[in-house]
C-alpha positions as CSV (number, residue, x, y, z in Angstrom):
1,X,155.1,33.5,129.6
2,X,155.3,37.3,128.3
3,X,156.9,38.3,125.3
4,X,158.2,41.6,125.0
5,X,159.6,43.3,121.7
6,X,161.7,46.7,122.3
7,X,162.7,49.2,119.7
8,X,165.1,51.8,120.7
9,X,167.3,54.5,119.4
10,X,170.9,54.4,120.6
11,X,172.8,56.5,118.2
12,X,172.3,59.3,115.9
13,X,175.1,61.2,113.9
14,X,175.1,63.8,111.3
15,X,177.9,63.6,108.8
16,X,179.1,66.3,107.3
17,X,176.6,66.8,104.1
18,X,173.8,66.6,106.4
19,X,173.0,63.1,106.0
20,X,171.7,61.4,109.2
21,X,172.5,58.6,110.6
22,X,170.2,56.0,112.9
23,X,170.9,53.0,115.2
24,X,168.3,51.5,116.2
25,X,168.6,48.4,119.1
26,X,165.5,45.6,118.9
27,X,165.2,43.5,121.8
28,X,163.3,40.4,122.3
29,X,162.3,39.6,126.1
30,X,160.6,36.2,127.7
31,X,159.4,37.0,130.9
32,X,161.5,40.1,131.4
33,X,164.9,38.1,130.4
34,X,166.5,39.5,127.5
35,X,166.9,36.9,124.4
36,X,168.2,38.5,121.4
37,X,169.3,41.4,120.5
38,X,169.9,42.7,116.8
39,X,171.4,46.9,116.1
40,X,169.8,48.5,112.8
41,X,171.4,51.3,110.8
42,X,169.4,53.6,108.7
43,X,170.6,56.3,106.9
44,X,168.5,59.6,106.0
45,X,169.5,62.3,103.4
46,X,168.5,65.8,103.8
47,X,164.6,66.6,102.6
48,X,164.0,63.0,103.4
49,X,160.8,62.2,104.8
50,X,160.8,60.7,108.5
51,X,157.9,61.8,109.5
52,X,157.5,57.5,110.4
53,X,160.7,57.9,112.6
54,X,160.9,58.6,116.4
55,X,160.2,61.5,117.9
56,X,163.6,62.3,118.6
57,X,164.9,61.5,115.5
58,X,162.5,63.9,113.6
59,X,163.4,66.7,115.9
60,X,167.4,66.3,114.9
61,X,166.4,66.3,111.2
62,X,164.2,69.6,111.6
63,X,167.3,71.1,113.0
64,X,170.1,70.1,111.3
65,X,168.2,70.6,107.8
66,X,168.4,73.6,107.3
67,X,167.3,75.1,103.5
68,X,170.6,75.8,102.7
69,X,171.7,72.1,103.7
70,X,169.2,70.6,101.5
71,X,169.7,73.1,98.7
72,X,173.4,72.0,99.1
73,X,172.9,68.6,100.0
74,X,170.7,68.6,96.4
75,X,173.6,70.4,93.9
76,X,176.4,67.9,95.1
77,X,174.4,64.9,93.9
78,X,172.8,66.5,91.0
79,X,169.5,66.0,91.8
């Protein structure tokens, strides 16, 4: 009997004040037959560190924060 476990990433989104948003799919497979499947949602604000998150992931957040975006992102909350 093989036991797989599968972690993918099957949405990303950017809201408007640059926050990032993650849906991640985990699968659990016996023997190449799917069992469970559970859907994750993370959320990442700009200057976040996700430098632990998928390649693809990291490459969206390099992009869409910008210094302006997190300088922005920074004065609306008041940090």
């Amino acid at each position: 009997m093989t036991i797989e476990q599968k972690i993918e990433v099957v949405s990303i989104e950017i809201s408007k004040n640059g926050i990032v948003h993650v849906v991640t799919e985990e699968s659990f497979m016996v023997n190449k037959v799917v069992k469970s499947k559970t859907q994750n949602r993370q959320g990442f604000v700009p200057g976040d560190d996700v430098s632990a998150q998928p390649q693809n992931v990291q490459a969206i957040c390099n992009v869409a924060w910008t210094s302006e975006v997190i300088a922005a992102y920074k004065n609306n909350i008041g940090v």
